[in-house]
N, C-alpha and C positions, 0 to 999 in steps of 0.2 A: 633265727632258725637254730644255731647252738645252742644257747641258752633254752629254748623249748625243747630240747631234744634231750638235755639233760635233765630237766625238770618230769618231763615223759618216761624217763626213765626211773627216777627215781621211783614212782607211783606205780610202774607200770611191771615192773620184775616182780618174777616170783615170789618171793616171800614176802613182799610191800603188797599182793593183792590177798595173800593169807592173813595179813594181819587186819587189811581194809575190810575183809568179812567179814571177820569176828568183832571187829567195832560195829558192823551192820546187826552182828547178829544182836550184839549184847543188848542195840540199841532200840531194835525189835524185840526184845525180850522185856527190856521197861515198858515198851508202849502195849506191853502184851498181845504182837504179832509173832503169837507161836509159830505158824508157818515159815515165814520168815525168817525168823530167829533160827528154825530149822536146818532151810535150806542153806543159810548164812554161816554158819558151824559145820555143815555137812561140806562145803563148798572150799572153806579152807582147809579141812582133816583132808579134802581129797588132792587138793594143792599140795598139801607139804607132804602126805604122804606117796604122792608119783613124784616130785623133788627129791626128796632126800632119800627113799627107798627105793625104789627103780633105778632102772638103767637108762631110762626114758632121757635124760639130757646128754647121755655119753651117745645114744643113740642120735640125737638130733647134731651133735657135735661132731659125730664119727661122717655124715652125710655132707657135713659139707667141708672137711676134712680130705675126703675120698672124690670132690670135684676136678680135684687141677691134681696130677702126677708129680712126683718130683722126679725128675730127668733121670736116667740111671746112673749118668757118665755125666761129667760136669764138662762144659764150653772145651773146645778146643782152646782158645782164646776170648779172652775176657775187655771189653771195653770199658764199661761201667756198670756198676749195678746205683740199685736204690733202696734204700734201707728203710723202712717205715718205722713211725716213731710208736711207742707203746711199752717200751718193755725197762725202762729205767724207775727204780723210786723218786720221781723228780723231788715230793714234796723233802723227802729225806737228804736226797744229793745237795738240794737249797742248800740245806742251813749247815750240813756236813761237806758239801764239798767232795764229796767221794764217788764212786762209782758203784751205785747198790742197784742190783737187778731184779723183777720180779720175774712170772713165771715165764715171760716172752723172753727171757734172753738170748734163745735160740736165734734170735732172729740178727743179733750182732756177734753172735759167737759164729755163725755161717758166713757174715762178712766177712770178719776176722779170718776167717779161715779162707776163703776165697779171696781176700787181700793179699795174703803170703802168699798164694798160689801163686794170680798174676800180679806180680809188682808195677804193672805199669797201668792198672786200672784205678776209674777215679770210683769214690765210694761215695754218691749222693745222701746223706739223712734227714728222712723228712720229718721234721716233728717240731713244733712248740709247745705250750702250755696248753695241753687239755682240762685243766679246770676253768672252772665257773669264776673262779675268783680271779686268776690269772696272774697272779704273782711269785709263781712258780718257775724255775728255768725247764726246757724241753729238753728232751732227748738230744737233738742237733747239739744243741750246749755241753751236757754230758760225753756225748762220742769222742771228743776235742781232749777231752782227758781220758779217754779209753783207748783210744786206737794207737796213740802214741807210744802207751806204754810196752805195746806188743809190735813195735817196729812201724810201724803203718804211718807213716809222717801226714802234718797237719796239710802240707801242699797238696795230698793228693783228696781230701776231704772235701764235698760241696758240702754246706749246712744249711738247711732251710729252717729258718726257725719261726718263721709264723704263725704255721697251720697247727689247728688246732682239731681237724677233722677228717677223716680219709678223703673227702670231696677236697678240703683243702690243700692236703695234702698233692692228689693229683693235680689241680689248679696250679699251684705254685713250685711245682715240679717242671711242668712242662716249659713256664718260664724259663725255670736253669738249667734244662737239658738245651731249651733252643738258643740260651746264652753260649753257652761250653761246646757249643757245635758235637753235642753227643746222640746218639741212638741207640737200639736194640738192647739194652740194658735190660738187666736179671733187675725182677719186680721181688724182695725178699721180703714174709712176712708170714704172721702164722698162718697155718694151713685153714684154719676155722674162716679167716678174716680175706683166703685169697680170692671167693667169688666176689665178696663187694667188691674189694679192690680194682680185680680184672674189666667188670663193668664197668667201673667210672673211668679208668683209664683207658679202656676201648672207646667208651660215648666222647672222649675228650682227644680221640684219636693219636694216643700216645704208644710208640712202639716198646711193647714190654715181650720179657722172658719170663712166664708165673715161673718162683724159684720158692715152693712154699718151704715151711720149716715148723717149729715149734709143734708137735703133733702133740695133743692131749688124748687119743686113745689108738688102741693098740692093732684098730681095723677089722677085728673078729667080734664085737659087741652084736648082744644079740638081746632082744627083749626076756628083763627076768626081774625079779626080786634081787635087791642089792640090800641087806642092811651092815654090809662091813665099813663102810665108807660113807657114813650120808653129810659131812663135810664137803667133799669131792663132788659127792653126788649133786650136791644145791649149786658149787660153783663152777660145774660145766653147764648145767640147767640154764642158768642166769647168763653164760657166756652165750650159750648158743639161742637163748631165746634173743639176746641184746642184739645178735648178730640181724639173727630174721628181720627185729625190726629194721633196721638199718636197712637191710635190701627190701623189704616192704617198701620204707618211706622213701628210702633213694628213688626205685624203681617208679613211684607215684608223680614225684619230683621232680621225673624226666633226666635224672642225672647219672644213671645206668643203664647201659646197653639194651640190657634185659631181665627178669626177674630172678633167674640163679643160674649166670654164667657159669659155662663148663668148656 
């Protein structure tokens, strides 16, 4: 199922089925299937043009951003939270050994910061190697040299380092909460990413606090022409359509509560 899931996606994003067109079209244009070749060219100009010109993916981003609140007033007191893996350059940290973050880092800079709060909370991280290849170290690995640095001692750290999927993730969670005799723990992760998550961790009957974080838009997007940004524009598109799939095939999969928990 990984491995198919990655391979699905590769084919299946945005700009992988604008280019699948235009090989249909080109290909229907040798075999002189004008139509085709038509619709085929017409198919991806209108792909990459509601991609990268529109607002059309900050809108689908903003929606399920806008699912789960962020609390307004943080915990009176703090047990444990659980950090979801995602947001480290593993392949980079590999071979450097350093502590490099992509756009998720919210989502350990919110630990971090609710670590110093309560000093006597443990901080679960859930993450191994998300690649195909899998010779990569996770997030959980990385954290071990992150959190130390900002006072956060490695005793108070659980590391999960296997999981390589939010399904896995919940899976092999629930294991080390029911080792550590923990509950009611802050669920931390991006807001785009928090309805999957909430699902799988509900159908698995796990007690979570949603504690989103990492916002990519600003909650006021409204459908329009975007051409200042169509960088931005393709990789909210591709985040939020990755996302859908994921609660599609979970939800199919029987391994979500429901189809967009809120």
């Amino acid at each position: 199922m990984f491995v198919i899931s990655k391979l699905v996606w590769i084919f299946a994003q945005p700009l992988s089925l604008a280019f699948f067109l235009v090989f249909l079209a080109l290909l229907a244009g040798l075999l002189r299937w004008r139509a085709f070749s038509i619709l085929g060219a017409a198919g991806s100009a209108l792909i990459l043009f509601v991609t990268l010109y529109t607002t059309a993916g900050n809108l689908l981003m903003q929606g399920l951003e806008q699912r789960f609140a962020k609390p307004a007033a943080d915990p009176e007191s703090l047990q444990c939270m659980i950090v979801l893996g995602g947001a480290f350059e593993n392949e980079v940290n590999t071979t450097r050994h350093g502590i490099e973050f992509n756009a998720a880092a919210d989502r350990f800079i919110e630990a971090l910061r609710l670590g110093q709060k309560f000093p006597q909370s443990r901080i679960l991280v859930s993450g191994g190697d998300g690649s195909i290849s899998g010779i990569y170290e996770g997030d959980a690995a990385a954290s071990e040299r992150f959190f130390p640095l900002f006072g956060v001692g490695k005793d108070r750290l659980i590391e999960e380092r296997q999981s390589r999927t939010t399904f896995e993730n919940a899976v092999n969670t629930k294991e080390f909460l029911a080792s550590q005799g923990l509950s009611h723990c802050l669920l931390i992760t991006s807001g785009f990413h928090m309805p999957r998550s909430v699902g799988i961790f509900r159908k698995l009957g796990i007690d979570i606090v949603p504690w989103p974080t990492d916002y990519r838009t600003d909650g006021q997007v409204k459908p329009d022409l975007d051409f200042t940004q169509p960088n931005l524009n393709a990789q909210n598109m591709a985040t939020a359509i990755r996302e859908w799939y994921g609660l599609i095939g979970y939800y199919l999969a029987g391994r979500t509560s429901e189809l967009y928990p809120q």
